[in-house]
Each structure stands twice: as C-alpha cells, then as structure tokens.
Backbone as JSON, one array per atom type, in Angstrom:
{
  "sequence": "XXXXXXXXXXXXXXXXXXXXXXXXXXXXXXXXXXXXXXXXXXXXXXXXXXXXXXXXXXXXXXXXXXXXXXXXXXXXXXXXXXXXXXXXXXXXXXXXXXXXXXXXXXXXXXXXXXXXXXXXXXXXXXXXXXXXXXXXXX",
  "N": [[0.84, -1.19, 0.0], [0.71, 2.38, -0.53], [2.31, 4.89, 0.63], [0.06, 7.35, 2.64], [0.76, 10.49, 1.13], [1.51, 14.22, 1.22], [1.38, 17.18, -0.29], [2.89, 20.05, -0.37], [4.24, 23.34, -0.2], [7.39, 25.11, -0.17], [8.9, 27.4, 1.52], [10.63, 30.07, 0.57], [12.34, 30.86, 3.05], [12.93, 28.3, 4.25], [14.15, 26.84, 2.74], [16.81, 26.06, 2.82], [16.98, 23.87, 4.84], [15.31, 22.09, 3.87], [16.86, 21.49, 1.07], [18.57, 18.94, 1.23], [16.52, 17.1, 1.44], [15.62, 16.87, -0.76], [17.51, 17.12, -2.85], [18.5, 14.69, -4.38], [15.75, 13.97, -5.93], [15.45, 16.02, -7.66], [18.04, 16.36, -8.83], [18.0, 14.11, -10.5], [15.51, 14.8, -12.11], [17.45, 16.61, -13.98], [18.45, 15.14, -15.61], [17.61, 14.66, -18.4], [17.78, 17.53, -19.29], [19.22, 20.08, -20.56], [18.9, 22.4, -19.86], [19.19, 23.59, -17.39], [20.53, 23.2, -14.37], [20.73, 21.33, -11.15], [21.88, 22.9, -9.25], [21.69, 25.38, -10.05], [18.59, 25.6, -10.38], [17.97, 25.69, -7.99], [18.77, 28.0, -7.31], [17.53, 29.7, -8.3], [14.95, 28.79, -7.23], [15.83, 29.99, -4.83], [15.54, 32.71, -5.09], [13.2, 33.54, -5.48], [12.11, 33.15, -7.76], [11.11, 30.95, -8.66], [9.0, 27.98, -7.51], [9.12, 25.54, -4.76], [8.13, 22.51, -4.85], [6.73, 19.45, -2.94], [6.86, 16.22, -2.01], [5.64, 14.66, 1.04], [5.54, 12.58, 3.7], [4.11, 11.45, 6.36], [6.04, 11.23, 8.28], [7.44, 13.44, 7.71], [9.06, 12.36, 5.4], [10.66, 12.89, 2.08], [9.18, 12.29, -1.14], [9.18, 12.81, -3.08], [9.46, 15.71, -5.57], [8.78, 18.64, -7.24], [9.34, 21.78, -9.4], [7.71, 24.5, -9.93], [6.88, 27.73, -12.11], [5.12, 30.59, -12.64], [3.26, 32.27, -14.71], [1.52, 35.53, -15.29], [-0.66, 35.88, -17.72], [-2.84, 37.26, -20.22], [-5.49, 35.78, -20.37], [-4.85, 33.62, -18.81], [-3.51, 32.47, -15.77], [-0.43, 30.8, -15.16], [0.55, 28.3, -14.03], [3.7, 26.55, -14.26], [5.32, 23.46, -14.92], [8.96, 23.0, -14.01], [10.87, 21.32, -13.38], [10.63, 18.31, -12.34], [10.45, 15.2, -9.76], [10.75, 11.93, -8.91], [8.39, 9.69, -7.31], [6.13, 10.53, -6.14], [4.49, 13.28, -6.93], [2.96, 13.11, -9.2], [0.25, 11.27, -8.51], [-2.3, 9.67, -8.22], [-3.77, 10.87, -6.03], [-2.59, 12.74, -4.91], [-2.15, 14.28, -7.3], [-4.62, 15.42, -7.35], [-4.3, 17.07, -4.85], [-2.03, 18.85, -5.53], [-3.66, 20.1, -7.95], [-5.75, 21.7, -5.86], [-4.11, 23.01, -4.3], [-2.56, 24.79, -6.72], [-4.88, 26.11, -7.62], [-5.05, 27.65, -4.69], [-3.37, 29.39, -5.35], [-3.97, 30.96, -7.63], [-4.1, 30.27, -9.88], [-4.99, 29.07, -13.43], [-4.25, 27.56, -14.94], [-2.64, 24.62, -16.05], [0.31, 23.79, -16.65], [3.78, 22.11, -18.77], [6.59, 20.98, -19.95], [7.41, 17.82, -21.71], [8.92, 14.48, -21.73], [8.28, 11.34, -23.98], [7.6, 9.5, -22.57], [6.75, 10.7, -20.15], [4.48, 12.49, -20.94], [2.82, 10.55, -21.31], [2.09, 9.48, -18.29], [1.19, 11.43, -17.44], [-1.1, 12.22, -19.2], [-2.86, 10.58, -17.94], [-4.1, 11.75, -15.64], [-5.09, 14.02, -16.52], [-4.09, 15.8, -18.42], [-3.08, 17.44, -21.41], [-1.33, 16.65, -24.43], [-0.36, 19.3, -26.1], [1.61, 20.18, -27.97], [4.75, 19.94, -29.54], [7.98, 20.16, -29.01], [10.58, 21.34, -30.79], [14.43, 21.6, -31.47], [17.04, 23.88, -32.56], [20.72, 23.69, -31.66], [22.48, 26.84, -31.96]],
  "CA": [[0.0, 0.0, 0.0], [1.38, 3.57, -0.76], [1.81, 5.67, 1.94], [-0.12, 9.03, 2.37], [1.19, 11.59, 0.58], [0.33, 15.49, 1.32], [1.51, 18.08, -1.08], [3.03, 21.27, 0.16], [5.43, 24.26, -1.12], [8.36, 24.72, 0.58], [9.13, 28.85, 1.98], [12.41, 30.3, 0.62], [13.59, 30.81, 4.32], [13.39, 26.69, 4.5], [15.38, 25.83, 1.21], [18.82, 25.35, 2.82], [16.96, 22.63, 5.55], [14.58, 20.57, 2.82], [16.56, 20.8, -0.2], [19.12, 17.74, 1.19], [15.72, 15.98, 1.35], [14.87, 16.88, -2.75], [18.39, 17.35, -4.12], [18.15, 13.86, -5.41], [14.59, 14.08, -6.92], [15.81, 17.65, -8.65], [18.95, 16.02, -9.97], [17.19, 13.26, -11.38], [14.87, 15.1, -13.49], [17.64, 17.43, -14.96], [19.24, 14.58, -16.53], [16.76, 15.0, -19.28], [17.96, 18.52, -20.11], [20.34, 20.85, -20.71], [18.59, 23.67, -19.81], [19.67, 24.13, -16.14], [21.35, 22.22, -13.17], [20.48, 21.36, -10.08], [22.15, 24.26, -8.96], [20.99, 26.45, -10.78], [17.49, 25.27, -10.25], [18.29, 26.26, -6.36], [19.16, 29.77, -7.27], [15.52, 30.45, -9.02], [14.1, 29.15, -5.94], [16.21, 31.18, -3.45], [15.43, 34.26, -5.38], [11.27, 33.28, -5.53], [11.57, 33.02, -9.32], [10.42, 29.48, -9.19], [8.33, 27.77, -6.06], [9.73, 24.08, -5.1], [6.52, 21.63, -4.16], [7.25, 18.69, -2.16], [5.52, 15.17, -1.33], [6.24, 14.31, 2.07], [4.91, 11.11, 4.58], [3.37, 11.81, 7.76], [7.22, 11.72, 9.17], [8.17, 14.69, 6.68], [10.03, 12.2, 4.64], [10.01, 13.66, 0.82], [8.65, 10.99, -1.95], [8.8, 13.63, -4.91], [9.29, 17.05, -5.94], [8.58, 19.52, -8.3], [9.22, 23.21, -9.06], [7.19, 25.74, -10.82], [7.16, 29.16, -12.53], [4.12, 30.9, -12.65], [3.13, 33.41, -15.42], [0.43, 35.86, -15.65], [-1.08, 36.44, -18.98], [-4.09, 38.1, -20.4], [-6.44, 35.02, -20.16], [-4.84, 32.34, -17.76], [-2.32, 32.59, -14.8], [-0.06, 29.9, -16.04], [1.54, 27.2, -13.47], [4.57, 25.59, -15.29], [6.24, 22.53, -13.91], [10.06, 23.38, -14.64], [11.08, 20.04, -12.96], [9.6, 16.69, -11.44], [11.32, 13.84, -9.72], [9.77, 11.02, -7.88], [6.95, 9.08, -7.8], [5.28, 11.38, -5.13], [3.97, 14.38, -7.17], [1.88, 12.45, -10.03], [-0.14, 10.23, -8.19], [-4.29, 10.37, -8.15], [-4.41, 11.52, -4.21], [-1.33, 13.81, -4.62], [-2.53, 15.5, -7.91], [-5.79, 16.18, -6.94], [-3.79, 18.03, -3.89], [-1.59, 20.17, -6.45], [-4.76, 21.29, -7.75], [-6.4, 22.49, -4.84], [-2.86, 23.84, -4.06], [-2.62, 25.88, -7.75], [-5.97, 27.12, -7.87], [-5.59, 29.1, -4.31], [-2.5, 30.63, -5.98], [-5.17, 32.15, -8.9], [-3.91, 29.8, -11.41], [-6.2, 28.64, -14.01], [-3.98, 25.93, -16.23], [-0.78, 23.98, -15.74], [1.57, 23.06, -18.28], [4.68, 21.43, -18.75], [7.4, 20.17, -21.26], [7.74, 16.42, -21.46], [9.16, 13.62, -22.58], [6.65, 11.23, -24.27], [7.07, 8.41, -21.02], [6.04, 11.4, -18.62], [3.17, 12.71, -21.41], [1.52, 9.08, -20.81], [1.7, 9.38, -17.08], [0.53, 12.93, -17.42], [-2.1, 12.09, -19.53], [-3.32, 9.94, -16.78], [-4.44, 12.55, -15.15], [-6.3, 14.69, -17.64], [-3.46, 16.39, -18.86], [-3.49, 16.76, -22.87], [-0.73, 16.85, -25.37], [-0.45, 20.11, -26.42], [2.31, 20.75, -29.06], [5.85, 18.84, -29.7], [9.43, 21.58, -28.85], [11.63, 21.13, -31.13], [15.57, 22.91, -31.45], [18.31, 23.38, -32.9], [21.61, 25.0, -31.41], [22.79, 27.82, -33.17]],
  "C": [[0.88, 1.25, 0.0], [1.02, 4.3, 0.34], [1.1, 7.07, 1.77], [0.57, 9.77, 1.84], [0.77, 13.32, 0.9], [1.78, 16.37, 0.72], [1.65, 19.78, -0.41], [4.6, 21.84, -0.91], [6.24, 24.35, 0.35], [8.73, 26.6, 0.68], [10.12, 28.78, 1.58], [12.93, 30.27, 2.17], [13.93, 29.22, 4.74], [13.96, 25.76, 3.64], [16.36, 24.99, 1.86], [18.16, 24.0, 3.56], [16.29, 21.56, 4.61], [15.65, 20.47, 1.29], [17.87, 19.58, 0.34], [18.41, 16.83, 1.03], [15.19, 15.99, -0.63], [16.18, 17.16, -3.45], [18.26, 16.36, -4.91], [17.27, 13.78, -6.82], [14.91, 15.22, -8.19], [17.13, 17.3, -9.41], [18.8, 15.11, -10.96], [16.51, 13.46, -12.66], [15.39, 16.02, -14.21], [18.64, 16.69, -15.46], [18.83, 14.4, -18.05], [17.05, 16.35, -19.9], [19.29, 19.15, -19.69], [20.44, 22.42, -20.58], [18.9, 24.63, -18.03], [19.96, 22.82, -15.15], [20.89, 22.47, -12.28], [20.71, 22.58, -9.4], [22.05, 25.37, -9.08], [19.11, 26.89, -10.67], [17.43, 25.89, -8.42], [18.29, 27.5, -6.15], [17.77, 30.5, -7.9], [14.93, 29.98, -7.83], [14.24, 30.05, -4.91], [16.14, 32.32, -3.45], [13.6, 34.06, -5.62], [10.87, 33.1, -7.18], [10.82, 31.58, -9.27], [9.83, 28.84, -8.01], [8.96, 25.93, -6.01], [8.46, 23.23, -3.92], [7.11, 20.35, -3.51], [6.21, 17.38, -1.32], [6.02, 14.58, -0.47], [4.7, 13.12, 2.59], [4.48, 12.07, 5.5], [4.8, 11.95, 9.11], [7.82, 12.26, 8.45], [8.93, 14.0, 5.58], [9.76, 12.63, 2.86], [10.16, 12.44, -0.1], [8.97, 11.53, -3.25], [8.98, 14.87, -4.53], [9.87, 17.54, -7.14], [9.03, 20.97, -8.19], [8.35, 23.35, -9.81], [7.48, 26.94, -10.87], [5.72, 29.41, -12.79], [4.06, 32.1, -13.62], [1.67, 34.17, -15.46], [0.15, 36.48, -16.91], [-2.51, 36.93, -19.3], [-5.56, 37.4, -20.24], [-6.01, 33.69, -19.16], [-3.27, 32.88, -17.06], [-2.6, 30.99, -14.57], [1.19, 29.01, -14.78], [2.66, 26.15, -14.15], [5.45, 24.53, -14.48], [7.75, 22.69, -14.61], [10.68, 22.12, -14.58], [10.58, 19.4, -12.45], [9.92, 15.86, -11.43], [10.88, 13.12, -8.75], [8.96, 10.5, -8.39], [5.75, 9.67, -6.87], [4.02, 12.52, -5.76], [3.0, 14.03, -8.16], [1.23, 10.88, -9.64], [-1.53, 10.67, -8.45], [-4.24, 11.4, -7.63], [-3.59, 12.72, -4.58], [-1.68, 15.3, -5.73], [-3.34, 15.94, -7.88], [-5.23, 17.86, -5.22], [-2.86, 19.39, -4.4], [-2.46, 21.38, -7.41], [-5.27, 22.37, -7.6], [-5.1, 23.97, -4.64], [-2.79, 25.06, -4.96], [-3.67, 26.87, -7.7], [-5.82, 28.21, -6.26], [-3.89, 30.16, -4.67], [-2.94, 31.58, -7.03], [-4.66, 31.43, -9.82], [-4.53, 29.17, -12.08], [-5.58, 27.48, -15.14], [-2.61, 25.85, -15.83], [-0.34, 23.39, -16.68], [2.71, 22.33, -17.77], [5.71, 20.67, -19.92], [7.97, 18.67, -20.62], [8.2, 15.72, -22.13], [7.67, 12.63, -22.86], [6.75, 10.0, -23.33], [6.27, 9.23, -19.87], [4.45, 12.0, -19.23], [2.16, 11.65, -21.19], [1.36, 9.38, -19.67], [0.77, 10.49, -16.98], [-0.88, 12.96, -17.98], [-3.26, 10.99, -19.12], [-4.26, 10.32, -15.66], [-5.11, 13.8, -16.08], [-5.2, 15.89, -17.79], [-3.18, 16.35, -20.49], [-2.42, 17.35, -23.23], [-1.19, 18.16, -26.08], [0.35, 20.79, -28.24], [3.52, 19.78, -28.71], [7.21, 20.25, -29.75], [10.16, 20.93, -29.39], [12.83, 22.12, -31.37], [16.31, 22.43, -31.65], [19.57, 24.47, -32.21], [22.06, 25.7, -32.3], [24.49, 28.05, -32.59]]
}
C-alpha cells in the first residue's frame, strides 16, 4: 500500500533545511535537459523566481518534488512545472492536492514540457498533449 502523501510548497527561508531531502529528486529530473542544473534550479528558488513543491509522509520524509514558474497572462495565470522527480507528485491523491494547491494561488492551467514516457503518465491525469518543442543550437 502507498503511503499518504500530502503536497506542500516549501518557503524560501526553509530551502537550505529541505533541499538535502529533494536534491536527489531535482537532480534526477535534470538529466533529461540541458537547460539548467540542479544548482541552478536552487538559485531560481532562493530568489522566488520558481516555487519548489514537495511530497512528504506523515514523518516529513520527501517521496517527490517539483518546481514551478508561474506566469500571468491576459487570459490564464499559467503554473509551469520546470522540474519533477519522484513518484510522489503524479499520483491520483497527490494531484488532486496540487490542484487544490494551484488554484488558491489564482492559477487557471498547468503546463509542462515532457518527454513522451512522462506525457503518458501525465495524460493519466487529464493532462493533454499540447504541441511537440523542437531545437536546434545555433
């Protein structure tokens, strides 16, 4: 049986103590890109650019985490998952709790760039294929 899960953000003044519990999860999912490092990913949270979510047990231990960036635009304030590592943060129980969580931040749609193993899981959850990023370096 899977243990509870409960879905919370994590305060910049409590980075330095949780992220030994999510560096893993956060290095994990930036082996997939090339667009920023763990470390780097640390420095957008510690400056509030990016919010870091966090699926903890009932003895704080962390199962998963995510960041986001949040944009406001002219018809939707726009939750973006930048990273996601674990098996904590896309579960039923857990995403029905990110949700609740987004909407009382005022956000009205969540996105995300994926590979197409995490678009299946994603689309598990009533998340829909949107478009395909492709690039070339210059």
């Amino acid at each position: 049986m899977k243990p509870f899960l409960k879905i919370q953000t994590v305060d910049i003044k409590y980075l330095p103590q949780v992220w030994p519990m999510v560096q893993a999860y956060i290095e994990a999912a930036t082996k997939h890109t090339e667009d920023y490092s763990a470390d780097q990913i640390k420095v957008f949270l510690s400056t509030g650019a990016w919010i870091l979510i966090v699926a903890v047990d009932e003895l704080q231990q962390a199962h998963g985490a995510a960041t986001i960036s949040i944009e406001n635009g002219p018809n939707h304030r726009t939750a973006m998952i930048t990273t996601i590592g674990g098996k904590g943060i896309i579960r039923k129980d857990t995403f029905e709790q990110l949700h609740f969580m987004l909407k009382s931040f005022g956000v009205t749609r969540l996105q995300g760039f994926a590979r197409d193993s995490l678009v299946r899981l994603y689309s598990q959850h009533g998340l829909v294929k949107k478009s395909n990023l492709v690039e070339i370096k210059i």
